[in-house]
C-alpha positions in Angstrom: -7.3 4.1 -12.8 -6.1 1.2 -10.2 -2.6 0.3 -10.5 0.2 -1.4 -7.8 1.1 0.7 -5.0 4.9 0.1 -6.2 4.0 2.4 -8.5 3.6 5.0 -7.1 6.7 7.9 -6.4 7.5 9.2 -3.0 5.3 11.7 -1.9 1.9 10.0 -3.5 -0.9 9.1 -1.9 -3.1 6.0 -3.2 -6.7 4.9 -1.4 -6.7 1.1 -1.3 -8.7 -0.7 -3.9 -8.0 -3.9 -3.4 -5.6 -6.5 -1.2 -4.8 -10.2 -2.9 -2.6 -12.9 -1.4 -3.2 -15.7 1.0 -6.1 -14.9 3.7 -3.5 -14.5 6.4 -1.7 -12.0 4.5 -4.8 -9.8 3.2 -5.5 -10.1 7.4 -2.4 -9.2 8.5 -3.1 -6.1 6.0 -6.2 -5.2 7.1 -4.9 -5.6 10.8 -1.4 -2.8 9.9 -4.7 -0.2 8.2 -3.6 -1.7 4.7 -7.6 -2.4 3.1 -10.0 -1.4 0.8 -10.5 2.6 1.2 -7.9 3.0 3.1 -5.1 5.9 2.2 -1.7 5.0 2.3 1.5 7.6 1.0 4.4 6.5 -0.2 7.4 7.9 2.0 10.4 6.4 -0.1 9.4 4.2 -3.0 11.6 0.9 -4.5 12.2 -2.1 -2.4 11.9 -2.2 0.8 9.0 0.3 0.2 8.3 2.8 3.1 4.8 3.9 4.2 2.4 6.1 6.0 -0.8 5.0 6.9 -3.1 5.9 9.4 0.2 8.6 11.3 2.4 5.2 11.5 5.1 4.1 9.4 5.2 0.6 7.5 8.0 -0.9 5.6 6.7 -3.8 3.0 8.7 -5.7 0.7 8.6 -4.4 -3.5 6.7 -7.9 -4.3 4.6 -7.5 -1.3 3.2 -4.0 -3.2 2.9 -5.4 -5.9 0.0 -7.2 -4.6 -2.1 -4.0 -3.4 -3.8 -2.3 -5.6 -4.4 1.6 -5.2 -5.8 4.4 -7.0 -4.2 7.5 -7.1 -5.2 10.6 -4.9 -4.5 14.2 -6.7 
């Protein structure tokens, strides 16, 4: 089940389905370990959003999550 990785609750872990935006964005993504099989876990959810991913944190904007799509890790 793919959904937003704003929706997922602190503590969560999603693997990275798919990135959409403008090509610098998705880029820029890719460039911070944000793309497609990736795992990212949601530190503190809402907006800003705070993330681990790869050991490093990442702060993104709610609207900018919105935009990643993740499915959930158990």
């Amino acid at each position: 089940m793919l959904m937003p990785l704003d929706m997922l609750r602190a503590g969560e872990v999603g693997e990275v389905e798919e990135v959409s935006g403008q090509p610098a964005w998705v880029g820029r993504l890719a460039e911070l370990g944000i793309r497609q099989g990736s795992r990212v876990r949601v530190v503190r959810s809402g907006t800003p959003c705070l993330l681990d991913v790869n050991g490093c944190k990442l702060c993104l904007r709610g609207g900018e999550c919105s935009q990643i799509l993740v499915r959930p890790v158990a």
